[in-house]
Phi, psi and omega in degrees: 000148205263144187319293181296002195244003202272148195277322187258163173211142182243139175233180180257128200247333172170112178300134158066032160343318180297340166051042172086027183234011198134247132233166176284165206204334208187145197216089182230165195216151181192131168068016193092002202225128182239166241187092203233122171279162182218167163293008178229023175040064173237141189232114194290090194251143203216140180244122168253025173268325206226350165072031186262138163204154208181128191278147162222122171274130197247358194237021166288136185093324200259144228234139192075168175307139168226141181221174198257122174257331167219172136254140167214172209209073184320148166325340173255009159076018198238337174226161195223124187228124203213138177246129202257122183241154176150117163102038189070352179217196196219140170223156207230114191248138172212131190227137211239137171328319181270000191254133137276011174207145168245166187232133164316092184306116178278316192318330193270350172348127153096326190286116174281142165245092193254024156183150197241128168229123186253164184250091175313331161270359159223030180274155177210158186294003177248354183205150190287318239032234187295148135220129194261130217219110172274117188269166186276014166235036173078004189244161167228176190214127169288153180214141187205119212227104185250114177329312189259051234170317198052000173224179183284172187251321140237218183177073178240151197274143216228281208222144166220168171285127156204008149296309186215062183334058191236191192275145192271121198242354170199136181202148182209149192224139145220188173201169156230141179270121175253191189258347172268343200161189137286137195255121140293149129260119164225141173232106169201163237235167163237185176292334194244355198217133166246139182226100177281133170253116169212138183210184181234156181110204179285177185287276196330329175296328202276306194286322164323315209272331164308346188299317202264000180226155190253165214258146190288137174204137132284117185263102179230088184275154171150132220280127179217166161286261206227132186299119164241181207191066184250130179263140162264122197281162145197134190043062164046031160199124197293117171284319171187189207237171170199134152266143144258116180282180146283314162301314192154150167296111197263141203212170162189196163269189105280103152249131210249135181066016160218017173280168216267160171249127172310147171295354194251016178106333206268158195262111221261076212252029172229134164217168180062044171274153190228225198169117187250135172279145149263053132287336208286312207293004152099335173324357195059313182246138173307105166244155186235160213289161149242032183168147192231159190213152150227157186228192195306295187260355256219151129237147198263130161235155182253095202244107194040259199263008189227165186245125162291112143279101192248124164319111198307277209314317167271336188088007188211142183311088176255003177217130134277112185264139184225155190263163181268080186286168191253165194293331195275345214245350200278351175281320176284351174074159186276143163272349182179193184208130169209158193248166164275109152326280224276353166232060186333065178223164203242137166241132175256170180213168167219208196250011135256342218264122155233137166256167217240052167276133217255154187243113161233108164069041199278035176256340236268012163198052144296291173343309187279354175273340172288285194320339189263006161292325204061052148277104198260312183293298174301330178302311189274354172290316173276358159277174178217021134230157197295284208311341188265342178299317161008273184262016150285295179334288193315319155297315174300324183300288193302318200284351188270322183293276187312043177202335184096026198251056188311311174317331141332287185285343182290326177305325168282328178279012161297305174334324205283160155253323185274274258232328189234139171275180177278320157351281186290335163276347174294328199279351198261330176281322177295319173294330190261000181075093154235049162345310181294298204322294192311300210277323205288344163307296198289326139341299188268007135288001181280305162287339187261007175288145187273188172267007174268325171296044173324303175281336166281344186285332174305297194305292178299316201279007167280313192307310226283355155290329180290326175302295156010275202250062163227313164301315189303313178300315180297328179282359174290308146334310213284147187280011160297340219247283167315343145290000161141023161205190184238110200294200157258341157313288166322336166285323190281335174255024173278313203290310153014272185310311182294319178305346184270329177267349159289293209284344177235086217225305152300343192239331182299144187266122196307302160347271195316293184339281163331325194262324208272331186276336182290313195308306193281012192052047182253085177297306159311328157293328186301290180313334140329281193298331192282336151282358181251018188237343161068043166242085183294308180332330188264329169299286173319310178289351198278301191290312194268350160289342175286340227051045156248091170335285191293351158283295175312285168340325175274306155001271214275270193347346180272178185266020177257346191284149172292122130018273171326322162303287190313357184248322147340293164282354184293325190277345169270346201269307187300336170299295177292331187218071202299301165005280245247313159333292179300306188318306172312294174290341170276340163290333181279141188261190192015050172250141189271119186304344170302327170266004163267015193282350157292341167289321170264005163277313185289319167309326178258023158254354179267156173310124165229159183279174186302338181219063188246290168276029175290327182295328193294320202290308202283353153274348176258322150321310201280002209242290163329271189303317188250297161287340181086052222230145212235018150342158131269326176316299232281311173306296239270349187278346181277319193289315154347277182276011173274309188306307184323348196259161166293359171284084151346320192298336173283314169299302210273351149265341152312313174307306206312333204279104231253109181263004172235018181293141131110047174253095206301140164035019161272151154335112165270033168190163211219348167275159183276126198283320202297322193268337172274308211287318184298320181301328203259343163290315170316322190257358181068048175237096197291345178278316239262314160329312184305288179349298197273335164305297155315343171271332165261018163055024174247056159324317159312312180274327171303320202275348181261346145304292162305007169288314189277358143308270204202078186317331167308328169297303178322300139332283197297329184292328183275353161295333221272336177306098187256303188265027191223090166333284239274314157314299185290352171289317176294333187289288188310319172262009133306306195266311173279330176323303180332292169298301164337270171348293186265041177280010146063342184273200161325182141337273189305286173346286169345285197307281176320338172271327163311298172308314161297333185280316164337298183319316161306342187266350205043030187066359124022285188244153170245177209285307159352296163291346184258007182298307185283032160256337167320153170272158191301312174291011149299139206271160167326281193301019168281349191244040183299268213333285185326308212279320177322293181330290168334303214280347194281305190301352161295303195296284172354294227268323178286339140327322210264311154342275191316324177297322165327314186252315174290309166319298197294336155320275186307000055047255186308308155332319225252342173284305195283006208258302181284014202257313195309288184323322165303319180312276180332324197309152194189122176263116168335070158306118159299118202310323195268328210299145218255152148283139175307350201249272174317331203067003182286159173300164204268317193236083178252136185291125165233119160287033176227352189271355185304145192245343220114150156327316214293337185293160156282140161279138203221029176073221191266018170267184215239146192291168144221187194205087178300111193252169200294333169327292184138346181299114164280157102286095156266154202330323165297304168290357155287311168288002178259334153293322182281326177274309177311346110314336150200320157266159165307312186297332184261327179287337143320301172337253194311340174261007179268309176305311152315301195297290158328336162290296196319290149356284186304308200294329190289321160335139187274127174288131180258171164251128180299131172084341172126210175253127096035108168255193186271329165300322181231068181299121180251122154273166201266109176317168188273087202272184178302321164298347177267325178293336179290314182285335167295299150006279188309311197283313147354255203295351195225341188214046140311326188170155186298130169272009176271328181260305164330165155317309145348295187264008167276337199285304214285328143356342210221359187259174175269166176310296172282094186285131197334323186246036182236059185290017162258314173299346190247021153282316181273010148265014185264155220237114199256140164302127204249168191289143158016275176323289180290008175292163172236068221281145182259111190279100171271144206257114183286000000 
């Protein structure tokens, strides 16, 4: 693999790392912070986050050689734990980031510790919480260390081997939250044994509980230098595992919380394990690694002086990586490999040296190691672009074509994008006859098109209908189907098909579509699609060529539908079904009945049964009557068939019914009377005939029809007659000529019957008026009574006359009596009395108060105007008062009235006749100056205006009126200077 494409890369990170302190023995790394134990028992720490480094010596005080036998480190690089051996025994130290001395665990005093498991989902930088620490004597033990305590807070003994006692050489824990508690996961290994532990409490419970149950193990004997045990974190949770074995590398997943249960209860949270040969690395001779690292997809092996990179997943060797060694070191060989979770890079060491190996990008072809598994699903998880889904789609797409699984293969090559044109896939289905195949491509191209490919999505959802009712046809063919049924292959793919025109409905060109379903004769699919295309007009003609009356209806019933149909269709549809029809239209709203009227006229001219055409009669009453609806077509087509029936009793109350009563200046019925009267002539219905002659106020002619009816009609039509005397006297003497003529008894009979019918008039005719309808030899006496009778109600009415004309004298007398008195009337001035307006005396000389002739003359005062109140005025300040009070309209009036006297009064008076002496008074006619000054005197002295109506108006004005700006200055109230102020000193 060429240097730039390689995933791993090793640098040298730092020579002679032991810094004098010995050579290295040991190595562990977490957050940036590596941890290097030595042979003079120092344990080295280089923080490269903070760029820090810094010796803890561990073998101060102690006698003999001391060396660091393990080291360990939290993911977070803040606690630290090391076993120091030397001198026959061994002690175990824990040291905090933050410590400048580490402190001994005594409890482990004498115990080698050769692996450490921290609990990575509840360690924090102040406390370990639980650890779990595996001895070379098969036991394990919790430890639990809170930095600012400075000691452990306990120690306790958890588990030992006592089948098969050996030293614990890897160990890792996880836990999880249940709804019961925390679940442990523990996993750990010996030379020859991997042994998992899961419980839900604490870890002592959980260990606790193997005494009475047997602890779960894999068993891979065989010789390695060293057993490891690693899980790979990702987001802080071990995804899957790896043992280095004896065997082989034994490796699987994890899943934690969602695992399958062992029959014997316990809970089994490793799947898909397997077992890597080392024949696989390829060595010509078995070598087996002597140290191990995992990544995500990887295992780093440490194989003599290089590192394998072997492919989890494939299993074969895809990097060897070598170190740049210094000349004295390359003979002593690497002691090991350990990794940084948390910066997810791996470091090896040798005994002065550490190297750095780094991860670049070791996913990104990953895919082609799924595909060439024929993991398709993991494949396409690890692309990371369309050319790379691609060339999964294609494989998958080939392997399917090559088995014959075309419908398959069609799916996947809908998915390419690229890499294949559409073309060449249409044309690899087209060559093999594969139709279904073919369509099931273009469908599921369908889906993957955006919503801006407008034309292509047309263009295909065009093909794959014509593919539709090409499939539709051939099964059609098929002798299962044409001998007398419908498979179910055939059913499936009608329901197929429709559902495919609901979902491209939109996209499909209505036109073509539409010509390709006609083409092929799919009358039930056209009327589909023509209803999910919302072109009811093709759907309604489809239902009533079937007769189905009530399926069109349910059409024109949606609320999308136009108006305009239902007046289209109205004349087949009330054909097929009137019921249902009316019902329909009586349900619909803002429909005009007017325009169904051809439709029921043509329906009710065709032969029907007798009770049949009642539905019609019963939408237009409902149409009158209910909507109120005020047409003329729509009355007179109702009045139409109320003539047409054998009842009367129904026309004449239609006539009788007034639908436009309590309507300003509207009409109280809305049919044509001239066109009801010729149809009710036309139909002989002679009352109904009366009804409208009378409505139309051609009383003569009602009542000389009804005569020929029913003379009782006749009566009530010449009654009806109120404000015109002469008429109902004529109509009543119409009506008796009648009766008479056809009376039929005796004379005398006659004659009595006559008399009687007077009566009927309230006296209206008198024996008199019916006298010329007798024939001439009738004798006198048959009318004595009656004539008596007459001259008496004469005699009455002229007694009543005479009383009459005697009130009205004395009446008038009684008139002229007060015209005198008034003539006289006359009021008492007081010599000091003021005007109300002005305050001047009343009867004081003025020349400005003068007016004119139009005044009476009173010598050298001024006109006034005394009212019964007492209030004085003079004429000019009654009138200047009264216009200043009151409407614009009327104070035009009156000062228009002025002017015009004013006028009048300047005209030279002529004198009639010569000149008017004292002696001989002529009197003077009424001229234009006297009716102007009566006007006037009207309009300015109806009432006192002090008293009047005028000063009840006034009430509602301000005191002060807008344009009266000297009064509303002297009341405004100015601040006065300083200066001018004055104090007043008051005295307690």
């Amino acid at each position: 693999m060429e240097p730039s494409h390689q995933v791993f890369s090793v640098d040298l990170l730092k020579r002679h790392a032991a810094r004098g302190r010995g050579v290295i023995t040991c190595m562990a790394a977490g957050n940036d912070v590596i941890l290097l134990g030595t042979s003079k028992g120092c344990v080295i720490r280089h923080d490269f986050g903070v760029g820090d480094s810094f010796d803890i010596d561990l073998a101060g005080g102690r006698t003999g050689e001391q060396s660091i036998h393990r080291v360990f480190v939290d993911p977070g690089g803040s606690h630290c734990i090391a076993t120091v051996v030397g001198g026959g025994t061994s002690d175990t130290f824990y040291t905090h980031a933050k410590w400048a001395k580490p402190r001994i665990l005594p409890k482990l005093k004498g115990l080698l510790v050769n692996t450490v498991s921290w609990n990575r989902q509840h360690i924090t930088e102040v406390s370990t919480r639980e650890i779990i620490l595996g001895t070379d004597n098969g036991q394990l033990h919790e430890v639990a260390v809170d930095e600012k305590d400075k000691k452990e807070k306990y120690c306790r003994f958890l588990f030992e081997l006592s089948e098969l006692p050996e030293a614990f050489t890897g160990l890792q824990m996880e836990t999880a939250a249940t709804s019961h508690g925390t679940r442990y996961y523990v996993m750990a290994v010996t030379p020859t044994r991997l042994y998992s532990f899961t419980g839900v409490g604490s870890l002592e419970s959980v260990f606790a509980s193997y005494a009475e149950r047997a602890v779960h193990f894999m068993e891979l004997p065989g010789e390695i230098p060293n057993r490891q045990l690693h899980f790979f974190i990702k987001q802080r949770r071990a995804t899957h595992f790896a043992w280095l074995s004896g065997a082989g590398i034994y490796h699987g997943g994890l899943y934690f919380g969602a695992q399958s249960r062992s029959p014997n209860g316990d809970e089994n949270f490793v799947e898909n394990k397997a077992l890597l040969d080392y024949a696989k690395l390829g060595e010509g001779v078995l070598v087996k690694p002597s140290s191990m690292g995992v990544s995500e997809f990887h295992f780093l092996l440490l194989v003599g002086n290089k590192i394998k990179v072997v492919n989890r997943i494939s299993e074969q060797t895809v990097e060897e990586l070598y170190f740049d060694q210094a000349p004295d070191t390359v003979s002593r060989g690497f002691l090991g490999l350990c990794s940084d979770a948390s910066s997810g890079l791996f470091y090896a060491y040798d005994q002065n040296s550490i190297y750095q190996v780094s991860v670049n990008d070791e996913g990104r072809d990953m895919w082609k190691v799924y595909l060439d598994l024929k993991e398709y699903a993991a494949a396409l998880a690890n692309c990371r672009d369309a050319l790379q889904r691609d060339q999964v789609y294609l494989v998958q797409a080939e392997t399917a074509f090559e088995v014959k699984d075309f419908l398959r293969a069609a799916s996947f090559y809908a998915k390419i994008s690229f890499v294949l044109s559409f073309e060449e896939i249409t044309l690899k289905f087209i060559s093999i006859g594969e139709q279904d195949a073919l369509r099931t491509f273009l469908l599921r191209k369908l889906d993957n098109f955006s919503k801006d490919d407008k034309c292509q999505i047309t263009m295909i959802s065009t093909w794959a209908t014509e593919l539709y009712l090409d499939k539709i046809n051939r099964l059609l063919l098929e002798d299962n189907v044409s001998s007398g049924g419908e498979s179910s292959e055939y059913q499936s793919i009608i329901m197929e098909f429709c559902a495919f025109l609901s979902d491209c409905k939109d996209v499909l060109d209505e036109a073509t579509t539409m010509k390709l379903l006609e083409s092929y004769g799919r009358v039930d699919e056209l009327v589909f699609f023509a209803n999910l295309k919302e072109q009811h007009e093709i759907v309604v003609h489809h239902y009533i060529q079937l007769g189905e009356a009530k399926k069109a209806l349910c059409v024109l019933q949606k609320p999308n539908v136009p108006t305009e149909l239902q007046y289209k269709f109205a004349p087949d549809l009330i054909s097929l079904d009137a019921y249902e029809t009316v019902e329909s239209w009586m349900t619909t709203k803002d429909l005009n009945p007017r325009k169904l009227i051809p439709a029921m006229m043509r329906y009710t001219s065709e032969p029907h049964a007798k009770n049949e055409t009642h539905e019609v009669i019963k939408y237009l009453e409902y149409c009158v009557h209910r909507l109120q609806n005020e047409d003329p077509g729509v009355h007179n087509l109702l009045l139409s068939l109320y003539a047409k029936q054998g009842d009367e009793s129904s026309l004449l109350w239609f006539l009788q019914c007034k639908f436009g009563k309590g309507q300003t200046d509207g009409p109280e019925f809305f049919y044509d009377p001239k066109y009801a009267l010729r149809l009710c002539l036309k139909e002989k219905r002679m009352r109904a005939c009366v009804h409208i002659y009378s409505m139309m106020s051609m009383h003569e002619e009602a009542v000389a029809l009804a005569l020929q009816v029913d003379p009782e009609l006749a009566m009530a039509e010449a009654d009806k007659v109120e404000d015109d005397e002469d008429l109902r006297k004529k109509l009543w003497l119409m009506v008796a000529k009648h009766v008479i003529e056809q009376e039929k008894g005796t004379k005398r009979e006659n004659i009595r019957k006559a008399v009687a019918f007077l009566k009927e008039t309230d006296g209206l005719l008198k024996i008199e008026d019916i006298l010329p309808f007798f024939p001439d030899f009738a004798l006198i006496d048959d009318f004595k009574e009656a004539i008596c009778s007459s001259l008496e109600d004469y005699n009455e009415q002229i007694e009543k006359l005479k009383q009459e004309m005697s009130d009205a004298t004395q009446s008038a007398d009684n008139i002229r009596k007060d015209i005198s008195a008034l003539a006289q009337r006359y009021a008492v001035i007081k010599r000091d009395e003021e005007c109300g307006v002005c305050g001047k005396k009343i009867l004081n000389v003025a020349d400005t108060y003068r007016l004119g002739r139009g005044y009476a003359s009173m010598g050298s005062m001024a006109p006034f105007y005394v009212f019964p109140c007492g209030h004085s005025f003079h004429a000019n300040c009654l009138i200047a008062h009264v216009t200043k009070c009151s409407s614009e309209s009327q104070a035009e009036y009156i000062l228009d009235l002025q002017k015009q006297l004013m006028l009048l009064t300047n005209e030279p008076r002529r004198e009639i006749n010569g000149h008017a002496t004292q002696e001989e008074p002529i009197p003077r006619a009424i001229t234009p100056e006297d009716k102007i000054q009566s006007q006037l005197e009207d309009a300015i002295a109806s009432e006192c205006p002090f008293c009047g109506d005028l000063m009840i108006r006034e009430i509602s004005l301000p005191f002060i009126r807008p344009e009266e700006t000297d009064e509303i200055e002297s009341w405004e109230i100015k601040p006065q200077k300083v200066g001018s102020q004055r104090s007043v000193t008051l005295m307690i």
